[in-house]
Every structure is written in C-alpha cells, then in structure tokens.
C-alpha atoms as an extended CHARMM CRD file, in Angstrom:
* protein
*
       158  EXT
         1         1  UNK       CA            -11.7830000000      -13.6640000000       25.4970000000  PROA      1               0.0000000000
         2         2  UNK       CA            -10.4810000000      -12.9840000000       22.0950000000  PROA      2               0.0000000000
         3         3  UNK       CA             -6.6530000000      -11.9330000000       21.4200000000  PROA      3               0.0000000000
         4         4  UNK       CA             -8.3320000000       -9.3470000000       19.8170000000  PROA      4               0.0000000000
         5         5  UNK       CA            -10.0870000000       -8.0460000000       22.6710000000  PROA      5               0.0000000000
         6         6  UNK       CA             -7.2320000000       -8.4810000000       25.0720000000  PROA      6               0.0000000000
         7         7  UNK       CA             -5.1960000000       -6.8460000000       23.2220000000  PROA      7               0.0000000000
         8         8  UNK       CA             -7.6460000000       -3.5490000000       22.8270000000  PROA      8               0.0000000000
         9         9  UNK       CA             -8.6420000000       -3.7930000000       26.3440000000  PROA      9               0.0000000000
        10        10  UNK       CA             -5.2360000000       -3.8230000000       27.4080000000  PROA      10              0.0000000000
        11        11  UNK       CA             -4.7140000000       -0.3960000000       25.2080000000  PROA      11              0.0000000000
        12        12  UNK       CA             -7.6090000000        0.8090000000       26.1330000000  PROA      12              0.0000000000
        13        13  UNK       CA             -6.7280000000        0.5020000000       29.9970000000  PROA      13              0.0000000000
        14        14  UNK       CA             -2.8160000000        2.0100000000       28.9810000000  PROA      14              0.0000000000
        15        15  UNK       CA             -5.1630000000        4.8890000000       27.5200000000  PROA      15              0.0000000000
        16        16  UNK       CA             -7.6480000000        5.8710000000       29.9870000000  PROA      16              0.0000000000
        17        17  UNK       CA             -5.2640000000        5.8560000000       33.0220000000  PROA      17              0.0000000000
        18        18  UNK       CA             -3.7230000000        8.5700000000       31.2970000000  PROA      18              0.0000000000
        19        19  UNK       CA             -7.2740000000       10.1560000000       30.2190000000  PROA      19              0.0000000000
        20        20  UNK       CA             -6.4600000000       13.4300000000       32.2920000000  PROA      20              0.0000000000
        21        21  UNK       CA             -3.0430000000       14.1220000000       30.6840000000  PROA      21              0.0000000000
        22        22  UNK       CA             -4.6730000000       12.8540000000       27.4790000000  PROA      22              0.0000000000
        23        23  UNK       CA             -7.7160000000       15.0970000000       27.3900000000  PROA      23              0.0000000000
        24        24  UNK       CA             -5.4260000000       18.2300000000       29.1230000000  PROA      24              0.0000000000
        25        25  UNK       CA             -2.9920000000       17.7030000000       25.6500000000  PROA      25              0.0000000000
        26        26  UNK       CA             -5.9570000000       17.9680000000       23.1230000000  PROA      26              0.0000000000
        27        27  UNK       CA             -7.6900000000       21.1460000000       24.7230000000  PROA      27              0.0000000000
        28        28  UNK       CA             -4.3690000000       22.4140000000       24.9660000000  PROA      28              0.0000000000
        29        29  UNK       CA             -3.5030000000       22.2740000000       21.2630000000  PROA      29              0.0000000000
        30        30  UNK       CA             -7.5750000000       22.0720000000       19.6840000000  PROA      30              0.0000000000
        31        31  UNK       CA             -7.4760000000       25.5490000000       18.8480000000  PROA      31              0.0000000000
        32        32  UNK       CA             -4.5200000000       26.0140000000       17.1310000000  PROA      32              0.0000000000
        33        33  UNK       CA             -4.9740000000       23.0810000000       15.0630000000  PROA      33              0.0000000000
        34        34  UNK       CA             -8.3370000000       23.4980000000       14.1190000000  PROA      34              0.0000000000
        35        35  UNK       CA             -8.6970000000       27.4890000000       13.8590000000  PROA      35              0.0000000000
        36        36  UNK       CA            -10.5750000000       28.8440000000       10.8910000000  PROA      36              0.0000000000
        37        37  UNK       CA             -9.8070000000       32.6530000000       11.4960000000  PROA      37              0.0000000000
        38        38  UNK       CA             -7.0170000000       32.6470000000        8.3040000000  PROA      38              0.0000000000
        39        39  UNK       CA             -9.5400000000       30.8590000000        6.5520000000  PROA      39              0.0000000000
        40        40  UNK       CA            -12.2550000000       33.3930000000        7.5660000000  PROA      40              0.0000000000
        41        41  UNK       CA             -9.6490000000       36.1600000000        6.6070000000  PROA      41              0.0000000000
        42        42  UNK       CA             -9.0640000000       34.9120000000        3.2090000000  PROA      42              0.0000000000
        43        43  UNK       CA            -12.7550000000       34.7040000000        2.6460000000  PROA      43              0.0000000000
        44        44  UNK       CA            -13.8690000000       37.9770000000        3.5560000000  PROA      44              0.0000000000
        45        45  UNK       CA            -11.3850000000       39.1730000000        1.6400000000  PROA      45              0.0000000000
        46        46  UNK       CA            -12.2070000000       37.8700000000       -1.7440000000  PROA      46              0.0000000000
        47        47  UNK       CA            -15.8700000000       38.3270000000       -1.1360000000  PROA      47              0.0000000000
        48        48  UNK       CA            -14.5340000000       41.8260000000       -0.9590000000  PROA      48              0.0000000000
        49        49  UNK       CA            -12.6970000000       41.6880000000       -4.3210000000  PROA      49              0.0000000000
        50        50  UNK       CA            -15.9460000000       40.2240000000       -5.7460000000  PROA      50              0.0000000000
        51        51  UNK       CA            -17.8260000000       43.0020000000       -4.3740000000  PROA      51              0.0000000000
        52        52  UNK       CA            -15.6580000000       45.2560000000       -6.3250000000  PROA      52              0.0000000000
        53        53  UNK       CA            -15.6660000000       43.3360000000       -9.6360000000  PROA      53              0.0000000000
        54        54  UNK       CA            -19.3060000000       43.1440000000       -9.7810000000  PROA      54              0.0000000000
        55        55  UNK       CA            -19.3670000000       47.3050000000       -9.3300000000  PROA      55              0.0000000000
        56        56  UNK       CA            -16.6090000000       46.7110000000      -12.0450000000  PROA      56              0.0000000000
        57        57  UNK       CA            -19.0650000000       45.2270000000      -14.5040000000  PROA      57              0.0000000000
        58        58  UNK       CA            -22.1400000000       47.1270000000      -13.5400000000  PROA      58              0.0000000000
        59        59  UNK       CA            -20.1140000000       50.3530000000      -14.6690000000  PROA      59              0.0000000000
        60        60  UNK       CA            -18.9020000000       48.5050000000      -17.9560000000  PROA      60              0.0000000000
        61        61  UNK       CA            -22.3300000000       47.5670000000      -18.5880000000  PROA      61              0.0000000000
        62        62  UNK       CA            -24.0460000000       51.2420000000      -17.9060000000  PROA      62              0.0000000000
        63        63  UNK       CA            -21.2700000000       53.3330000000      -20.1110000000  PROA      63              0.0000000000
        64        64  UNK       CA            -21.4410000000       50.5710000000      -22.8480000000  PROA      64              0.0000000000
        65        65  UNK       CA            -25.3670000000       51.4530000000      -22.4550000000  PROA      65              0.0000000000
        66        66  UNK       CA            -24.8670000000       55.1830000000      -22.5890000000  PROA      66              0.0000000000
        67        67  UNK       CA            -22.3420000000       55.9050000000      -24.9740000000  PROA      67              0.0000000000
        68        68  UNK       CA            -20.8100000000       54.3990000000      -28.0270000000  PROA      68              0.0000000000
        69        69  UNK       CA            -17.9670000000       52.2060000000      -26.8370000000  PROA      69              0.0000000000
        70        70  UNK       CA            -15.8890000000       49.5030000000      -29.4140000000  PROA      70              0.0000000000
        71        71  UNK       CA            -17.8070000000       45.9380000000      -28.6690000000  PROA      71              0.0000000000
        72        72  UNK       CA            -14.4070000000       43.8760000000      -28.9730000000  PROA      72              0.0000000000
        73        73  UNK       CA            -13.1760000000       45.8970000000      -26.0570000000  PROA      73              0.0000000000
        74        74  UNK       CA            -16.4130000000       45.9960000000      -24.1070000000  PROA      74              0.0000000000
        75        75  UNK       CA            -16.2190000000       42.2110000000      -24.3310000000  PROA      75              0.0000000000
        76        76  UNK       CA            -12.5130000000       41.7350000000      -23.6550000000  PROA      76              0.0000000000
        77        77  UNK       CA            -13.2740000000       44.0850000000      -20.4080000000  PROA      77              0.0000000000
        78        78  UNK       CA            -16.4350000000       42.2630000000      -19.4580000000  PROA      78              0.0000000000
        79        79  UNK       CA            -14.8290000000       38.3740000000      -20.2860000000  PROA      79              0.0000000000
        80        80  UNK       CA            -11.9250000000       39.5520000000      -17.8220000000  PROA      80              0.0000000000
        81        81  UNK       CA            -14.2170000000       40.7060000000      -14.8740000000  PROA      81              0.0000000000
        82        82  UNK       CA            -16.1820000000       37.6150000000      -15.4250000000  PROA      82              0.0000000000
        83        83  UNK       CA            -13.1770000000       34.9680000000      -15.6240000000  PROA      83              0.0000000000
        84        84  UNK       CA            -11.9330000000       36.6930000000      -12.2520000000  PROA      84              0.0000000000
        85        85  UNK       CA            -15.3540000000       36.5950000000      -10.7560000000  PROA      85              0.0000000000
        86        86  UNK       CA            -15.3710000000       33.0270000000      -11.3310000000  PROA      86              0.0000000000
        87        87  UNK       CA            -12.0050000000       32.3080000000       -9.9470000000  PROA      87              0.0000000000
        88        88  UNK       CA            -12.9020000000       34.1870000000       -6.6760000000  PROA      88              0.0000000000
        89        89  UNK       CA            -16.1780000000       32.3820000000       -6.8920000000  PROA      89              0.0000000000
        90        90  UNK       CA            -14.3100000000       28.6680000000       -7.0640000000  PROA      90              0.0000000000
        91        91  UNK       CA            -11.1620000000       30.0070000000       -4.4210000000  PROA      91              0.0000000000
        92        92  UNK       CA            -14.4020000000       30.6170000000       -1.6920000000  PROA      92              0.0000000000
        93        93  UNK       CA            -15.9480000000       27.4330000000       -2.3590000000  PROA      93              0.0000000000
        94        94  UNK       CA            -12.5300000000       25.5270000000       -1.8910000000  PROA      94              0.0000000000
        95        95  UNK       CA            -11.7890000000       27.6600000000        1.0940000000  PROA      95              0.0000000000
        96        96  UNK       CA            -15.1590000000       26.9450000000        2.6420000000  PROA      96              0.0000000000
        97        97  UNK       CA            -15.1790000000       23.2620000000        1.9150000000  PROA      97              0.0000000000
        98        98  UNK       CA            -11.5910000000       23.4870000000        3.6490000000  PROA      98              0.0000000000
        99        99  UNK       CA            -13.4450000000       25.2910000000        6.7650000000  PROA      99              0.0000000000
       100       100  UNK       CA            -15.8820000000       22.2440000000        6.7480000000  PROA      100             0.0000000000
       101       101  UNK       CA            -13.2410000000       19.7980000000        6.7920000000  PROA      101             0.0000000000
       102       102  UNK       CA            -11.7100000000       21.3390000000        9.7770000000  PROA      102             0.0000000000
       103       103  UNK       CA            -15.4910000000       22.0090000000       11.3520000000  PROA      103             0.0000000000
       104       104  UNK       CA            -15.7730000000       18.3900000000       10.8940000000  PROA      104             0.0000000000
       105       105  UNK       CA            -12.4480000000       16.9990000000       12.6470000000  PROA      105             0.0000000000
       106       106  UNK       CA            -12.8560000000       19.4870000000       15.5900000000  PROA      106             0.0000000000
       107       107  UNK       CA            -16.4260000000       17.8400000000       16.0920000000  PROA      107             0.0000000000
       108       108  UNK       CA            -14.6040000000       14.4850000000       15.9820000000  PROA      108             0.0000000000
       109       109  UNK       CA            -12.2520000000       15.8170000000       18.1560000000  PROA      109             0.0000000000
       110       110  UNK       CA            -14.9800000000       17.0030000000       20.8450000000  PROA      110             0.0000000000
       111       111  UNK       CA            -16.8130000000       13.8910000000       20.5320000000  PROA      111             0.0000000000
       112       112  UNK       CA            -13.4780000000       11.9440000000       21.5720000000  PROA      112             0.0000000000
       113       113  UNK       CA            -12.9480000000       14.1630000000       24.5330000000  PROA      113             0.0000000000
       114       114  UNK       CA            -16.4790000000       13.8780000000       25.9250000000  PROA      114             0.0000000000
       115       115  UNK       CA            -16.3770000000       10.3410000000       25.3380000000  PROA      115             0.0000000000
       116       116  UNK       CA            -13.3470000000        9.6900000000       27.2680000000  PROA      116             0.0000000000
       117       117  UNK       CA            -14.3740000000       12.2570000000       30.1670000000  PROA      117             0.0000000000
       118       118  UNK       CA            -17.1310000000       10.4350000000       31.0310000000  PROA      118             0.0000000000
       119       119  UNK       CA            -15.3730000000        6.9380000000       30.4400000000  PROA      119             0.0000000000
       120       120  UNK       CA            -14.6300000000        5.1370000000       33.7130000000  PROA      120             0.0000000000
       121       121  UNK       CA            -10.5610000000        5.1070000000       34.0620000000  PROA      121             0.0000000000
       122       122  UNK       CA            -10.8800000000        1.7440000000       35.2450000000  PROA      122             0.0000000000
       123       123  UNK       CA            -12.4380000000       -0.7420000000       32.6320000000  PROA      123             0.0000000000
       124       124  UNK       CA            -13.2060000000       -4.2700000000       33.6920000000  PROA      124             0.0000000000
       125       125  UNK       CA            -14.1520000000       -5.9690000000       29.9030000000  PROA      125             0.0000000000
       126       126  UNK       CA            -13.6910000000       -4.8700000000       27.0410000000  PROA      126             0.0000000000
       127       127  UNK       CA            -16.1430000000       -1.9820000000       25.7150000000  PROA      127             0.0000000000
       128       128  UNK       CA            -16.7950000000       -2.5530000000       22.1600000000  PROA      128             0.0000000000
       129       129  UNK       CA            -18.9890000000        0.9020000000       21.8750000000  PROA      129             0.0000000000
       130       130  UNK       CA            -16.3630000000        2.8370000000       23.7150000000  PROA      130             0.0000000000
       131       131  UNK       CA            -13.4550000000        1.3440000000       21.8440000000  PROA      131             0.0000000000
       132       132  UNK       CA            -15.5130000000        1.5920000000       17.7390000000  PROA      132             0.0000000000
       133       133  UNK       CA            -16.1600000000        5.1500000000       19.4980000000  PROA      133             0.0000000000
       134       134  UNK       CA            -12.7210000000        5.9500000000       20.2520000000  PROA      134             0.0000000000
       135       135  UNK       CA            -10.2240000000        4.0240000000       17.6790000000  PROA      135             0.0000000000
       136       136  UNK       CA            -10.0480000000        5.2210000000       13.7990000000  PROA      136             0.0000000000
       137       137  UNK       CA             -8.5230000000        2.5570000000       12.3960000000  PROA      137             0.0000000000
       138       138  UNK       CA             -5.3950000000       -0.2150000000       13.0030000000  PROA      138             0.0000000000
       139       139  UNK       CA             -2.8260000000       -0.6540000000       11.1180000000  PROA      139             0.0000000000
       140       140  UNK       CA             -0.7620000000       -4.1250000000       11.4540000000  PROA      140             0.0000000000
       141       141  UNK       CA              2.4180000000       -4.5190000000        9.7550000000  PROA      141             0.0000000000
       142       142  UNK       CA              3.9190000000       -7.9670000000        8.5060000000  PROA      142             0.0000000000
       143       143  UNK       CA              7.1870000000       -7.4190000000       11.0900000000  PROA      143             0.0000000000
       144       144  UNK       CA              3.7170000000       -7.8700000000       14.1970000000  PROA      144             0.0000000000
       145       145  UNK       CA              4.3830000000       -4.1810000000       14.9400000000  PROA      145             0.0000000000
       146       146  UNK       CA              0.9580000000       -2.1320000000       14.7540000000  PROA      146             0.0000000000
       147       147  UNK       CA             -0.6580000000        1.1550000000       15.0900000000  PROA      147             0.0000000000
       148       148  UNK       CA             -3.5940000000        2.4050000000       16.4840000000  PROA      148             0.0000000000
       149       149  UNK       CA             -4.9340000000        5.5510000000       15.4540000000  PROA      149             0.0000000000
       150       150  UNK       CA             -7.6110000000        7.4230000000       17.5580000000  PROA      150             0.0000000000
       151       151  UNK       CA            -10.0320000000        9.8550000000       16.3160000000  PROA      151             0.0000000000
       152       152  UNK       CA             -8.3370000000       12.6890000000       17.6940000000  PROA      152             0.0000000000
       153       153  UNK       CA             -5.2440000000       12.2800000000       15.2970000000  PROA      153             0.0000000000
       154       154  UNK       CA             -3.0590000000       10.2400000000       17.9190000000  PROA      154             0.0000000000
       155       155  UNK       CA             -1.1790000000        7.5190000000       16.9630000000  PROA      155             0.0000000000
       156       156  UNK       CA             -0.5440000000        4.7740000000       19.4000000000  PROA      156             0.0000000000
       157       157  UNK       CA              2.5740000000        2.5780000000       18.3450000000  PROA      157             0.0000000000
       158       158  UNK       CA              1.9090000000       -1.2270000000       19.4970000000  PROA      158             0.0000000000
C-alpha cells in the first residue's frame, strides 16, 4: 500500500470514529451558516423599491403624455428612475447569485453528512470513492506539515 493511501486511511479512520460528534457539530451549526433569510429580506425588499420606481415612471410617462411638461426635465426624471431601476436590478442579481452560492455549499454540506452516516466507522482499506467523496483538497507545506480540507469547510491539520 501506498504512503499515500496509508496516510489517508489512517485520517480517514481518525475521522470516522468521531463521525457522530462530527456529523452532531455540522447539523448543529448548518443553519446558521448557510441561512438565506437576510438574503431573502434584502431581496424582497428591493423588488419592493422596484415596484415603486416602475409606478414612478409609469406616472412620469402618463403626465408627460397629458400635459405639456419641459423634455430636459422629463428626461432628467425618467434617466434617474431608470439608472436606479438598474442598480436594484444588478443588487438582486448579485444577491441571488450570493443565495446560490450558499444553496450550493449547504448541498455539499448534506452530501458530506449522508455520506459519512452511512460510512462504516470501521474501514479496513482504503476507500478511494469515500475519501475523493469526502476530502476537498490537501495542502502540503515544504516544513512536511499538511492540511486536509473536507467538503464541509473543516480543516484537518496533519
């Protein structure tokens, strides 16, 4: 057997004796880290200001139809309801893309917990599905010191 896969199987072991405490520490802090409801908040709310900008500009548009009104003004007015549309309009899209980022990592999150539930505690070779299904990525530094980082966030220090 490989260094290599001593050395993961060996983690991997240290890990999933611990799988209980493990998966008990990510339920207990999964929805705080990965709530959306500010996000949520902040979206409603400036789908709410766009509401009332595009009421704004349907106003504009019906007294510029039905009475005389100065056209530098009418555009000034209607250039500033449409420059804060679009700023709403580009704050929800980065807020949502922000939501799906979290979405995403929650999924990931899930998918690690599952995994690991139904994951023997004991392992007798090395798993290379459960271990590509459970491990991020490895960092090794030049001092032999490395880090393992797990697709739930956690960082194991080796």
């Amino acid at each position: 057997m490989s260094k290599f896969k001593i050395f993961s199987l060996k983690h991997l072991i240290k890990l999933m004796l611990d799988k209980n405490t493990l998966i008990a520490d990510c339920k207990a802090v999964i929805d705080e880290l990965y709530d959306t409801s500010e996000i949520d908040s902040e979206i409603e709310k400036l789908l709410s200001e766009k509401e009332k900008i595009k009421e704004s500009v349907k106003k504009l548009i019906l007294k510029n139809a039905t009475i005389i009104l100065n056209q530098d003004d009418y555009n000034a007015h209607y250039n500033k309801f449409s420059e804060k549309f679009e700023n709403i309009k580009q704050k929800v899209s980065d807020l949502e893309k922000q939501k799906a980022v979290q979405v995403t990592k929650l999924c990931q999150v899930e998918a690690f917990l599952k995994k690991i539930d139904k994951t023997e505690t004991f392992l007798e070779e090395f798993d290379e599905k459960l271990w590509f299904s459970l491990v991020k990525n490895i960092t090794v530094n030049a001092d032999n010191t490395a880090f393992v980082v797990l697709k739930n966030c956690a960082e194991i220090k080796i």
